[in-house]
C-alpha positions in Angstrom: -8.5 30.9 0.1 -9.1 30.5 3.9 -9.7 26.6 5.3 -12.5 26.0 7.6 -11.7 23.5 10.4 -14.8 21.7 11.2 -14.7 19.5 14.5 -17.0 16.2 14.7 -17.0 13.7 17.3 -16.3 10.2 16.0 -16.9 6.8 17.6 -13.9 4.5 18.7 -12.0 3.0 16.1 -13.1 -0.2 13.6 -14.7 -2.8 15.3 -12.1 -5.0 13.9 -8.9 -3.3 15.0 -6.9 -4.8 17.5 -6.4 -2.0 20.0 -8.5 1.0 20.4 -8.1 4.6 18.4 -8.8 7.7 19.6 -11.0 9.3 17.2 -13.4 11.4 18.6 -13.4 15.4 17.7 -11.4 14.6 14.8 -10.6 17.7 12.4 -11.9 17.1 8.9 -10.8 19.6 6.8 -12.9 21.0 4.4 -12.2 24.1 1.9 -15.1 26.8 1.8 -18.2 25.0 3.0 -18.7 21.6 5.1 -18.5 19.0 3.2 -21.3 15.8 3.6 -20.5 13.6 6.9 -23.1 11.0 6.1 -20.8 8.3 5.3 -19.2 9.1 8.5 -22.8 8.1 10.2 -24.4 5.6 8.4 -23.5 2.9 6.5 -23.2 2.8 2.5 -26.8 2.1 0.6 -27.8 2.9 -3.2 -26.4 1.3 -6.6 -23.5 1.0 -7.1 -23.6 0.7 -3.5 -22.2 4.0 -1.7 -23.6 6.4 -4.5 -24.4 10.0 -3.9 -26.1 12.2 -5.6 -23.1 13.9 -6.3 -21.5 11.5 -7.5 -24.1 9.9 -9.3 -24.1 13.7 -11.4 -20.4 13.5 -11.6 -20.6 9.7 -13.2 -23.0 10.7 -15.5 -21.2 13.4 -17.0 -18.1 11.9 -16.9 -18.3 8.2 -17.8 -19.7 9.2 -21.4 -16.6 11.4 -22.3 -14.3 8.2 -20.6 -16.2 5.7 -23.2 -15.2 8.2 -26.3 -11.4 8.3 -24.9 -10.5 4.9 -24.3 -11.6 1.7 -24.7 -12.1 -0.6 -21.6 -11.4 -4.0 -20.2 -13.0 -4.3 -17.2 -13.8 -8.0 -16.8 -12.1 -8.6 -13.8 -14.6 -6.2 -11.3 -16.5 -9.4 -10.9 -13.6 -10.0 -7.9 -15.1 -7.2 -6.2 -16.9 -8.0 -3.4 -20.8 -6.2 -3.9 -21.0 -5.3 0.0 -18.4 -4.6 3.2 -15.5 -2.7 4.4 -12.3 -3.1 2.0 -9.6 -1.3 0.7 -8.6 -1.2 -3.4 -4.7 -1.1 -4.2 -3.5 0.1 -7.3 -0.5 1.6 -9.7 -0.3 5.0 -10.7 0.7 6.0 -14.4 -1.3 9.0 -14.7 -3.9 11.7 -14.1 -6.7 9.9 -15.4 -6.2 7.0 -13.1 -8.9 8.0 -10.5 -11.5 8.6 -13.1 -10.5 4.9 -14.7 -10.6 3.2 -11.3 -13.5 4.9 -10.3 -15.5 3.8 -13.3 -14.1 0.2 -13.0 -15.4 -0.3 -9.4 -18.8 2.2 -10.0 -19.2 -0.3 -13.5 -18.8 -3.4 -10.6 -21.6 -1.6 -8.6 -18.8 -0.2 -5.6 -18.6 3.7 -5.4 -15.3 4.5 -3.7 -13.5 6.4 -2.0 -10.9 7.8 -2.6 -7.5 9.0 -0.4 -6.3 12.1 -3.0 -4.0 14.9 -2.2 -5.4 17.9 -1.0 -4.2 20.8 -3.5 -6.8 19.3 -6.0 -9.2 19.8 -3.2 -8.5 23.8 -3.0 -9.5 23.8 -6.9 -11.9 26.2 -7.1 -15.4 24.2 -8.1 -13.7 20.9 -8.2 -12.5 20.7 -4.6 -16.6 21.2 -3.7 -17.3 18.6 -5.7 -15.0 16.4 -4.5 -15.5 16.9 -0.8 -19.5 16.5 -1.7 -19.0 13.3 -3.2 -17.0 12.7 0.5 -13.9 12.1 -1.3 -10.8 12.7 1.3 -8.4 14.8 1.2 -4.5 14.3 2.3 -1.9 16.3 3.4 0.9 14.8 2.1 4.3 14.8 3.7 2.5 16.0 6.8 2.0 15.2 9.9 -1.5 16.2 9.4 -2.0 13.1 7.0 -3.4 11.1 10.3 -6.5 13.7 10.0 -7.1 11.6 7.0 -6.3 8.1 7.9 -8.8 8.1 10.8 -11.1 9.3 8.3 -11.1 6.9 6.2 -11.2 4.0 9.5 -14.3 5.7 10.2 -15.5 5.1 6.4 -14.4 1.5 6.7 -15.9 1.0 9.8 -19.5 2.0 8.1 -18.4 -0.3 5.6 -17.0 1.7 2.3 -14.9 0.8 -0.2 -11.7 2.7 0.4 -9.1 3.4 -2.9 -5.7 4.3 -2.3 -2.8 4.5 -4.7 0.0 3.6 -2.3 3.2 4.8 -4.1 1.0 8.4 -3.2 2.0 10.4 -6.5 2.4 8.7 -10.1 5.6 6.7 -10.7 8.8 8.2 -11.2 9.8 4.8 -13.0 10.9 5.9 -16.6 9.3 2.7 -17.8 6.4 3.2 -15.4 6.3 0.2 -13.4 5.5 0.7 -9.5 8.2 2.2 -7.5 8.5 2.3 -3.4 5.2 3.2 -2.4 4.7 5.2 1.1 3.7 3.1 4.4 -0.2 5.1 4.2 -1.9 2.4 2.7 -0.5 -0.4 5.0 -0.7 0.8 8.4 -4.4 2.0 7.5 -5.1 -1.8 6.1 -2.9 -3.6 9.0 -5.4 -1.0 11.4 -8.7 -1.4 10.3 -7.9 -5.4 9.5 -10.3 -5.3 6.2 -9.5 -7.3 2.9 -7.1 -5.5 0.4 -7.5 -5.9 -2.9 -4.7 -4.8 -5.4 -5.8 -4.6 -8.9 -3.1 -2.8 -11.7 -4.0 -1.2 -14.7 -2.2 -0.3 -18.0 -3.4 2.2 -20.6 -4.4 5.4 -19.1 -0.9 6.3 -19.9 -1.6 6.3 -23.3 -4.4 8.8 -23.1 -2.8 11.2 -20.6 0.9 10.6 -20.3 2.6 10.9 -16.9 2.8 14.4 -15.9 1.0 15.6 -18.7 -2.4 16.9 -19.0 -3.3 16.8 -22.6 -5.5 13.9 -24.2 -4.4 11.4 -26.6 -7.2 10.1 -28.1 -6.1 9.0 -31.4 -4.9 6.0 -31.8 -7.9 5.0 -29.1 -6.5 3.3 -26.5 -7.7 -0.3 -24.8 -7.5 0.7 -20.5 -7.1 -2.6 -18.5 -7.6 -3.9 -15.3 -6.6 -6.9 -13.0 -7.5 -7.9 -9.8 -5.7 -10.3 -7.2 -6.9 -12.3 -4.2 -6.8 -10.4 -1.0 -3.3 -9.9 0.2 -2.4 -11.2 3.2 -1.4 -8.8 5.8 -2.6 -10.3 8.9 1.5 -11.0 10.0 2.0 -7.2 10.8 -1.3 -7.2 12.8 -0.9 -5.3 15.7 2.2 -3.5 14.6 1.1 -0.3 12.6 3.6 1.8 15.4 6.3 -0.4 13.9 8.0 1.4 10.9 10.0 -1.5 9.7 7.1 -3.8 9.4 4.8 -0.9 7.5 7.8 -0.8 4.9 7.5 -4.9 4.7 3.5 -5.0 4.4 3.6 -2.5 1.7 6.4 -4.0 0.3 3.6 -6.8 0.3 1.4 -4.8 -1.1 3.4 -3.6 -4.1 4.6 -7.3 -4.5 0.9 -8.6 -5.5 0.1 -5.2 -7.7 2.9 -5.6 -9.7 2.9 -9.1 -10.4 -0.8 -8.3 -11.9 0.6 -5.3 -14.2 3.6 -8.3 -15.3 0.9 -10.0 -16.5 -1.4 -7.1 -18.2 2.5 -5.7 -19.9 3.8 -9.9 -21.0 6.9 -8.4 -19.0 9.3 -8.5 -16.0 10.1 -5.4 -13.8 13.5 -4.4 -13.7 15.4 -6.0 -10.7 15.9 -2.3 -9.5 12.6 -0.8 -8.1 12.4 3.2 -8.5 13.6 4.2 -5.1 12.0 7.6 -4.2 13.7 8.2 -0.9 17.1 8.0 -2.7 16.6 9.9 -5.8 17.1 13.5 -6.5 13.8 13.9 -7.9 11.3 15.7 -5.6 9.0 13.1 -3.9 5.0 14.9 -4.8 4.6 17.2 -7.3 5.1 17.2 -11.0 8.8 17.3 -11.6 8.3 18.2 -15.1 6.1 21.2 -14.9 7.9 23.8 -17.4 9.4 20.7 -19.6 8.6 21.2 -23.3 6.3 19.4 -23.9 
């Protein structure tokens, strides 16, 4: 399947940032036909706020068949703000994450988007209806993962809600707490200077295990969601070139989701965090592809 490199000129960077980005003919890649750029032009309207008709379709297909899988406690949406730039943290336990978070902040009237990696992008079908509901796709590992960040400053300059699952694939924790995420989701929060807000869920896990992509629906499982005041990141302003203080913001960052999942679990995370960089398990992917299952 070829990719089609489509080049669009882009303002400066947020108006917030401290120094100025060059974004203009920035390559958005798109897979078989060019995706939507409105978001990239004009600022988020409709309800939920951001909606398009794509992904109004999608939501109404797919939030009836999430009602009959799971149950859902979504009280805590209300802490979303209803209008302006911001970025929503979260753990990753499974492959029905995206859907749940999606439907928690679309529930709370916010239609995200979302940073995902790109081979689900290059699904035949999907990948269009992804990139038409201007979902962004990421090259992980890559040096071509900047394509993406300045995409989504450009999102959160027009004022979008921008969902990013900082540990970038689904925990390699046995017990599934939050490992060491990657740096992405700081340095684009420490750029663009807009609030974070880390929520952590519990229960899609039970529905579609980690690595697994059959449904459990019986016993019916109860999904939850909290969400924490705005971390603070406004220390490592100015320093998104720094390496060592992206690993400390999204050490932060990782700080403040996991103390919510502590209290959605009753528990304390083990005093050794998951360390991707150090294991022998492959970093993306699913490491248990050809398991028995």
């Amino acid at each position: 399947m070829g990719l089609i490199f489509a080049s669009i000129s882009l303002p400066s960077s947020p108006q917030s940032a401290q120094r100025d980005l060059e974004l203009h003919h920035v390559e958005i890649r798109c897979w078989e036909f060019q995706a939507p750029q409105d978001s990239l032009q004009y600022p988020p309207v409709g309800y939920p706020l951001g909606v398009t008709p794509t992904f109004r379709f999608g939501a109404s297909i797919l939030i009836p068949i999430m009602k009959l899988v799971a149950r859902y406690d979504y009280r805590e949406g209300v802490k979303i703000p209803k209008s302006g730039p911001l970025i929503v943290v979260s753990n990753h336990v499974s492959y029905m994450d995206a859907f749940a978070l999606a439907f928690f902040l679309y529930s709370h009237g916010r239609t995200p988007r979302f940073l995902g990696k790109s081979q689900v992008f290059r699904v035949p079908i999907i990948g269009k209806i992804l990139l038409a509901a201007e979902q962004i796709p990421v090259e992980r590992e890559s040096k071509e993962a900047r394509v993406a960040l300045q995409y989504a400053l450009r999102l959160l300059e027009m004022g979008h809600l921008v969902g990013v699952y900082p540990e970038g694939t689904l925990t390699r924790d046995k017990d599934c707490w939050p490992m060491i995420a990657k740096t992405g989701a700081a340095r684009l929060a420490v750029i663009a200077q807009v609030p974070v807000y880390p929520a952590a869920q519990w229960g899609t896990q039970q529905v579609i295990p980690p690595y697994r992509k059959k449904l459990r629906i019986f016993p019916r499982a109860t999904v939850r969601y909290r969400v924490g005041e705005p971390v603070d990141l406004s220390r490592w302003y100015g320093k998104e070139e720094d390496p060592a203080a992206m690993v400390e913001a999204t050490a932060e960052i990782m700080r403040a989701i996991t103390a919510l999942l502590e209290e959605i679990r009753g528990q304390q995370r083990p005093a050794a965090i998951f360390d991707p960089h150090t294991s022998d398990l492959p970093r993306t992917g699913n490491f248990r592809k050809g398991e028995k299952k």
